[in-house]
C-alpha positions in Angstrom: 101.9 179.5 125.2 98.7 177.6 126.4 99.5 174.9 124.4 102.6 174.2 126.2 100.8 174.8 129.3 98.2 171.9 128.2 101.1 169.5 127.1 102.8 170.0 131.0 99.5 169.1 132.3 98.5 166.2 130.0 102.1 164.8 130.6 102.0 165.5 134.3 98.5 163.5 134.6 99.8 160.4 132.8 103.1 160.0 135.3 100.3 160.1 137.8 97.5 157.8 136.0 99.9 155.4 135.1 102.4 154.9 137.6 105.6 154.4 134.6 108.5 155.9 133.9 109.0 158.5 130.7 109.8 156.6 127.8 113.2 157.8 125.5 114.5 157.2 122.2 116.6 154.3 122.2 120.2 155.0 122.3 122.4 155.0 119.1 124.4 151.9 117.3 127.8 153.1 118.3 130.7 151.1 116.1 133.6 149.4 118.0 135.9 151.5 118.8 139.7 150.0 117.9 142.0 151.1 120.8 145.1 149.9 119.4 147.1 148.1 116.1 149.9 146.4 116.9 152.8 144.6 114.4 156.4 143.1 115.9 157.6 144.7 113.0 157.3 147.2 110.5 160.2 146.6 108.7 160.8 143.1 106.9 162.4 141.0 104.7 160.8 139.2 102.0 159.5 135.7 103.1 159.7 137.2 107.1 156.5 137.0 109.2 155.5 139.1 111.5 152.7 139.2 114.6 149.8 141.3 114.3 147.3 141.9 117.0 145.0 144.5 118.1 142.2 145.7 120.7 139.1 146.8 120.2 135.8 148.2 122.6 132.2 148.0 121.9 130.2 150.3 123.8 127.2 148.1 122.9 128.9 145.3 124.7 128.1 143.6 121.4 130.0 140.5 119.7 133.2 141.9 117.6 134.1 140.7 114.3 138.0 140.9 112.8 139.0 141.7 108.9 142.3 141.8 107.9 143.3 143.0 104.6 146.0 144.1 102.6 146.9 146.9 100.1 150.0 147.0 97.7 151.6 147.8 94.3 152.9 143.6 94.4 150.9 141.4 92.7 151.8 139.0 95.6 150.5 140.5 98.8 151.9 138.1 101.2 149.5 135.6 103.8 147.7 136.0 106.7 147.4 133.1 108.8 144.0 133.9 109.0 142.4 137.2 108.6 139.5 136.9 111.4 141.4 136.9 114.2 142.3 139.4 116.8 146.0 138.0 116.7 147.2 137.1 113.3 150.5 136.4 111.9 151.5 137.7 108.2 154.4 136.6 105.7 155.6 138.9 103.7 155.6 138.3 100.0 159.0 138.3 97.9 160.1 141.2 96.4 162.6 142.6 94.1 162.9 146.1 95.8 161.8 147.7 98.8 158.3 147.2 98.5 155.6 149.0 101.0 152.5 147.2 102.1 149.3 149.1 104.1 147.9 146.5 106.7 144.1 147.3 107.1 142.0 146.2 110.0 138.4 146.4 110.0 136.7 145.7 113.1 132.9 145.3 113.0 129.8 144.1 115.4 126.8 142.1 114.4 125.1 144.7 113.3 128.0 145.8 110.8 128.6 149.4 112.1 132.8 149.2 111.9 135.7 150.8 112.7 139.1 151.3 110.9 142.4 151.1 111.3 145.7 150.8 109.3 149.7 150.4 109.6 152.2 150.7 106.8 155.0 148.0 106.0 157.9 148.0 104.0 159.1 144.7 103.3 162.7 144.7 101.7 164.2 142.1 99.4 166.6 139.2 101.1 170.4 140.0 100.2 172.2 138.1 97.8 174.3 136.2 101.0 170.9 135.3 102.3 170.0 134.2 98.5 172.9 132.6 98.2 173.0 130.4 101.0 169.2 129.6 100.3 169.7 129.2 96.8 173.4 126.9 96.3 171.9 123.9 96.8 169.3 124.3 93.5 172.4 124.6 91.6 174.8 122.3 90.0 178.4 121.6 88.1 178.1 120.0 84.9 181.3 118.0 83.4 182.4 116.1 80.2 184.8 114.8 78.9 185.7 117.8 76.7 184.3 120.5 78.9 182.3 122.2 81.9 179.4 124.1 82.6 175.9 124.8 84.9 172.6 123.7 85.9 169.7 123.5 87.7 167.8 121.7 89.7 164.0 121.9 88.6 162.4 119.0 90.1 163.1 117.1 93.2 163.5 113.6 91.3 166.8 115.0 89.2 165.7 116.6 86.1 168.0 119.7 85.2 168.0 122.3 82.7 170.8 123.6 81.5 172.3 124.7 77.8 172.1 122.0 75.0 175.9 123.3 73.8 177.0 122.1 77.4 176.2 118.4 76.4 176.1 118.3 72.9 177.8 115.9 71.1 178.8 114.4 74.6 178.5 110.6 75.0 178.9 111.0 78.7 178.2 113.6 81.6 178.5 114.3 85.0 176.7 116.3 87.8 177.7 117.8 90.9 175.8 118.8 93.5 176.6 121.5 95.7 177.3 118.8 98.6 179.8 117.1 96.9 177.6 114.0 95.3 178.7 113.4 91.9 176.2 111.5 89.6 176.3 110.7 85.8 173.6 111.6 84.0 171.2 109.1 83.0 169.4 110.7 80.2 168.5 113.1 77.9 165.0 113.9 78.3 164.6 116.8 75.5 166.5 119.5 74.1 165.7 122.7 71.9 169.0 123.1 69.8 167.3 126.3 68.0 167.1 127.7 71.3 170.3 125.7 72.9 168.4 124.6 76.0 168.4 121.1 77.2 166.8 119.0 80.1 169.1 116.2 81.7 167.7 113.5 84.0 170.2 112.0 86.9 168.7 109.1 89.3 168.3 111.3 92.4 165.5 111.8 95.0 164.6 114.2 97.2 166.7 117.5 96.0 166.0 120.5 96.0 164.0 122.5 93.2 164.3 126.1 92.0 161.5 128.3 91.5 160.4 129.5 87.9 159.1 132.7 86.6 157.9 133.3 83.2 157.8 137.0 83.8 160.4 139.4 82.1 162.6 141.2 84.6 162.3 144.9 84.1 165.4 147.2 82.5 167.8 148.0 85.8 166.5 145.4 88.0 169.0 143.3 90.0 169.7 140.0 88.7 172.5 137.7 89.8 173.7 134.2 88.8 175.4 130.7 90.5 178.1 129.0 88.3 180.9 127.6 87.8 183.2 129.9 85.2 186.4 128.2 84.6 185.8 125.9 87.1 185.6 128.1 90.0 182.6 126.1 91.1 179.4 127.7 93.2 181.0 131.2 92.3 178.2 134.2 92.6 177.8 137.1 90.3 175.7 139.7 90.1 174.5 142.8 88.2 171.6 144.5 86.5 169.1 143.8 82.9 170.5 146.2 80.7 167.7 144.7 78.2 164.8 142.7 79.0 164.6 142.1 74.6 167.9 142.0 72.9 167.6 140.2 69.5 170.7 138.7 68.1 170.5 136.4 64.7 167.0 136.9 65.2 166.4 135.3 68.7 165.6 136.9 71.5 168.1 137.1 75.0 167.9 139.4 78.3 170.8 141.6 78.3 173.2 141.8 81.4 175.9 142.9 83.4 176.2 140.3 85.8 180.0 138.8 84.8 179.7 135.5 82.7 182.6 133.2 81.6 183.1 129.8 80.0 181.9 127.6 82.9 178.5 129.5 83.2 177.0 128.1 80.4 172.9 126.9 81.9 173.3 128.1 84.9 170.3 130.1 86.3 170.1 134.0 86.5 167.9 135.1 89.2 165.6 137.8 90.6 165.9 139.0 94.0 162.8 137.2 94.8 165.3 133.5 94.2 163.4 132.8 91.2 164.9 131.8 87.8 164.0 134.0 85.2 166.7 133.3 82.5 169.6 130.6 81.3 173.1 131.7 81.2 173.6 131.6 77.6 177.0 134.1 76.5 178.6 136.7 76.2 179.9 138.7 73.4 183.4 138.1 73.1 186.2 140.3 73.8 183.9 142.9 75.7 183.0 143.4 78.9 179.5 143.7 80.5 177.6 142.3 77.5 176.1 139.2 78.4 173.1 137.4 77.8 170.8 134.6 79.4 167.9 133.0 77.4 164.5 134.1 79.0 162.8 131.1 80.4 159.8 132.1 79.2 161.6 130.9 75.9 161.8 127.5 77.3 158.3 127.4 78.7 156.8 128.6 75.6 159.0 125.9 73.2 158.3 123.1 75.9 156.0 120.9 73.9 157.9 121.4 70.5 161.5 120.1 71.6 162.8 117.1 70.4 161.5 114.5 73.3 164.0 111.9 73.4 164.4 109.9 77.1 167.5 108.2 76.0 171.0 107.9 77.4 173.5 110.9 76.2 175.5 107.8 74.2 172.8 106.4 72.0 171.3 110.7 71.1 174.7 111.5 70.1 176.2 108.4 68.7 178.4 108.0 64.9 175.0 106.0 63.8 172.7 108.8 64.9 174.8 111.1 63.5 175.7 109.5 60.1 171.9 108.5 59.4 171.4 112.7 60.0 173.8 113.5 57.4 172.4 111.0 55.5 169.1 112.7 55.6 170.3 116.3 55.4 172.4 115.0 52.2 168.9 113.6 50.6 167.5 116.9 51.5 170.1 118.8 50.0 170.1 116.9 46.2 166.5 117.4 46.0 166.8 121.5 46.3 168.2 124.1 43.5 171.0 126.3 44.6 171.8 128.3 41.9 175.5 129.0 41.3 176.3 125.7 43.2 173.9 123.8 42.4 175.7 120.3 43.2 176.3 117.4 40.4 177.3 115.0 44.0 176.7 115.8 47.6 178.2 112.9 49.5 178.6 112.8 53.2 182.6 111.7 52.9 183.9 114.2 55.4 183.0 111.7 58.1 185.5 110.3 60.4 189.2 111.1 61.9 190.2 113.0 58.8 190.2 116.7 57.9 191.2 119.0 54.8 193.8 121.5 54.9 194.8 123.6 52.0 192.5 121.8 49.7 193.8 118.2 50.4 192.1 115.5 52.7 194.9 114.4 55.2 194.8 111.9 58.0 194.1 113.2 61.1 196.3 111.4 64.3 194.4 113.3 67.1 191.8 111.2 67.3 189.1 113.9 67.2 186.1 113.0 64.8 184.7 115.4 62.2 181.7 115.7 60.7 180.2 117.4 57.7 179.3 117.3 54.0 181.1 117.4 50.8 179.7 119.7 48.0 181.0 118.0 44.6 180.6 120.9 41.5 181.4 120.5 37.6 184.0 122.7 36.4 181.9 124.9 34.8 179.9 125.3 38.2 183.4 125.8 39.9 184.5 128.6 37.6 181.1 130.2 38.0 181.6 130.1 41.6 185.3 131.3 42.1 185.1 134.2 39.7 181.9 135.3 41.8 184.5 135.1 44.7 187.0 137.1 43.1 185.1 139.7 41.5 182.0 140.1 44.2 181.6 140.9 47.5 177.9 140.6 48.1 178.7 137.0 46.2 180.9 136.6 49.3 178.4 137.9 51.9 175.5 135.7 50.7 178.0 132.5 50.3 179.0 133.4 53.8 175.5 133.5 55.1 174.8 130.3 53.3 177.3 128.6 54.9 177.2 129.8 58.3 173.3 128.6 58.4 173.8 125.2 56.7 176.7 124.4 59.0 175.1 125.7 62.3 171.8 124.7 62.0 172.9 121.0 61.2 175.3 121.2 63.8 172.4 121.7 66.0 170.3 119.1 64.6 172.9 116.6 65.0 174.3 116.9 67.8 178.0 117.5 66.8 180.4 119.7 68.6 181.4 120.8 65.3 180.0 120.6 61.6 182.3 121.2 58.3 181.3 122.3 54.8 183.7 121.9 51.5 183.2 123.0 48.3 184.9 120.3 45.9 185.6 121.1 42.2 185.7 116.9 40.6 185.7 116.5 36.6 187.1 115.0 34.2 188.1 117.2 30.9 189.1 117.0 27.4 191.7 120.0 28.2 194.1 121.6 29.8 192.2 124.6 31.9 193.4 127.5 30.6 191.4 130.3 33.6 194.7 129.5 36.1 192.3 129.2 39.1 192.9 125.6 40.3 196.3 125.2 41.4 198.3 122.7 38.8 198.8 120.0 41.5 195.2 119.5 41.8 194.9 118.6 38.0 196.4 115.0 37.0 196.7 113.7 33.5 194.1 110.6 32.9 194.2 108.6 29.5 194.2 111.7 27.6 191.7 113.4 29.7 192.9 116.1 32.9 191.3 115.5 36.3 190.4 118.4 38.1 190.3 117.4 42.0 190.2 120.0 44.4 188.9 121.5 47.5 188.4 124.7 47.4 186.0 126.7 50.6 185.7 125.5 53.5 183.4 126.3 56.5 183.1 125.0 60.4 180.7 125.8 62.8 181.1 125.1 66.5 179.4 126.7 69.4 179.0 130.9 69.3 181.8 130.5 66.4 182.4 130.2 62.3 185.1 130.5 60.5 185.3 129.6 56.8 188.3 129.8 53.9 188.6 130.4 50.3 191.7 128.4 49.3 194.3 129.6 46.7 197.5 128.7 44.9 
């Protein structure tokens, strides 16, 4: 108690000694205070921007500092158009699905005490008429003179991609633009025939390019596609992945239910952000729903390997290119050991407006050219063969195979819509053949020899088709 008493004193006598007022703690750092957090709106589309503002009070009558940031499960968060500003404006990224977005404001004063403050966005994906109308134009109608299919646009000075099957073998093509302008293409730039894509080059400025993705769409996301099937130009389709890896004769497609017909061939399949994730590619014939689109990730990743060529559609795929090919593949072909069929001959005959039917080469009045090679055996090679036919199946499924690959992958490598295979037993012998396995026409008397001529398999490829034939008497 008397030391209080002596404190009130000794504080009383210094008011009066010194003339001064009491000296206090200095007051506090108080934080701005955010009043309010404004956006024009809080439900958006993707590629939409919105205002943002807010107030904000500093007791300290202190300088205030703005921080804008954003929180999401996107790996694209959008833009600000700047994020230290009391009055902002943001764009919302694109999206697939409704997508929701928290908006955080920090508000701070020089001496970095801050305040915060937040608002949740959900920013929904465009629909497909808004993608539609946004994306038409990036799209294009690809004609020849045998057939039709899509493209598009992926850089503003006319290069295309599309699917190498839609201008193989084709000395001339056409593109149409969604406004009407018709151009012929002006060159091959590359292609990827193990993958069927191709990119076409037509002498145009100033169009309008997709956007790319190599990132895999997820299983039961919504895709859609532009094309033309059967013709039915800028027609829209859409659907959902029903497989982000289906393999089929060991390459790798996206699976989907989006409708695909002849005509759709290289045209783009999007996301619901507009980007192009995939080339229509086929579908599996006679079935519904089950259709695929080569990922573009494909193409990206085989970019660098296709065959670069920068040369008009007629020289790539003209009776000189392809003639020196078979040339080539029928030098490959003698230098290799193929077992039961192991060739005396391979000579590139079947070349020109002729085909075989039933064994026999006959002249051909449609015009239409046909390439391939001819197989040339012994008799005793032949005999070896055809009783393998007769008597084995896996025989058959392995000659099948053989067949199928040869034919498809030189098809492919040549660049012909079509590629043929025959089997031809040629000898001359000292005897009748007693085994009744070549028909009797097919063996001609010959200054006291018998000459054994016939075709006997054949095999054609043409695009997402083979068909081959054992012939008989």
């Amino acid at each position: 108690m008397k030391s209080w008493k002596k404190f009130i004193v000794v504080f009383l006598f210094s008011l009066v000694t010194f003339n001064s007022s009491p000296i206090f703690a200095k007051a506090g750092n108080y934080p701005p205070q955010i009043i309010a957090i404004y956006a024009s709106k809080t439900v958006v589309t993707s590629g939409e921007s919105i205002a943002l503002s807010a107030k904000a009070y500093d007791k300290n009558k202190d300088k205030i500092y703005f921080e804008w940031t954003i929180k999401g499960s996107n790996s694209d968060k959008g833009k600000f158009s700047s994020t230290s500003a009391a009055k902002v404006t943001w764009t919302a990224p694109k999206v697939t699905g409704d997508t929701y977005f928290t908006i955080q404001l920090k508000v701070y004063d020089s001496k970095k005490a801050a305040a915060y403050k937040s608002i949740k966005i959900q920013v929904k994906p465009k629909t497909l008429t808004q993608l539609f109308k946004e994306l038409k134009d990036s799209t294009v109608l690809i004609t020849t003179g045998s057939s039709l299919g899509s493209g598009f646009i992926i850089s503003s000075d006319g290069r295309i991609l599309t699917c190498y099957h839609v201008i193989k073998g084709e000395r001339e093509a056409y593109v149409t633009l969604a406004n009407g302008t018709k151009y012929e293409v002006a060159s091959l730039e590359r292609y990827d025939p193990e993958n069927d894509w191709a990119i076409i080059k037509i002498n145009a400025r100033n169009l309008k390019p997709v956007a790319l993705t190599t990132k895999l769409p997820e299983v039961g996301e919504q895709v859609f596609t532009i094309g033309n099937p059967q013709g039915l130009s800028w027609s829209m389709a859409s659907g959902i992945v029903s497989s982000d890896n289906r393999e089929i004769d060991g390459k790798t497609y996206l699976q989907i239910t989006a409708p695909v017909n002849p005509g759709n061939s290289g045209g783009p399949l999007f996301n619901m952000k507009g980007e192009v994730i995939g080339i229509i590619n086929m579908k599996l014939q006679e079935s519904e729903g089950l259709n695929f689109a080569i990922p573009y990730n494909t193409v990206s990743k085989n970019m660098n390997t296709a065959f670069l060529v920068n040369a008009s559609l007629a020289e790539v795929f003209s009776d000189e290119a392809f003639q020196t090919g078979i040339n080539e593949l029928v030098k490959g072909l003698n230098e290799g050991n193929y077992d039961f069929f192991n060739p005396l001959v391979i000579g590139s005959t079947n070349f020109g407006r002729v085909k075989y039917e039933n064994g026999t080469l006959v002249e051909d009045n449609t015009g239409v050219v046909y390439y391939g090679i001819n197989i040339i055996v012994n008799y005793r090679q032949f005999l070896e063969i055809y009783q393998n036919h007769l008597e084995s199946q896996d025989f058959n499924y392995y000659m099948n195979i053989f067949a199928k690959t040869l034919t498809e992958e030189f098809s492919n490598y040549l660049g012909t819509k079509t590629f043929d295979v025959w089997f031809r037993v040629y000898e001359d012998l000292d005897q009748m053949p007693t085994e009744n396995l070549v028909p009797a026409k097919y063996i001609t008397p010959n200054n006291g020899k018998y000459t054994v001529d016939w075709y006997f398999y054949g095999a054609r490829s043409s695009f997402n088709d083979f068909s081959e034939q054992w012939f008989q008497d």
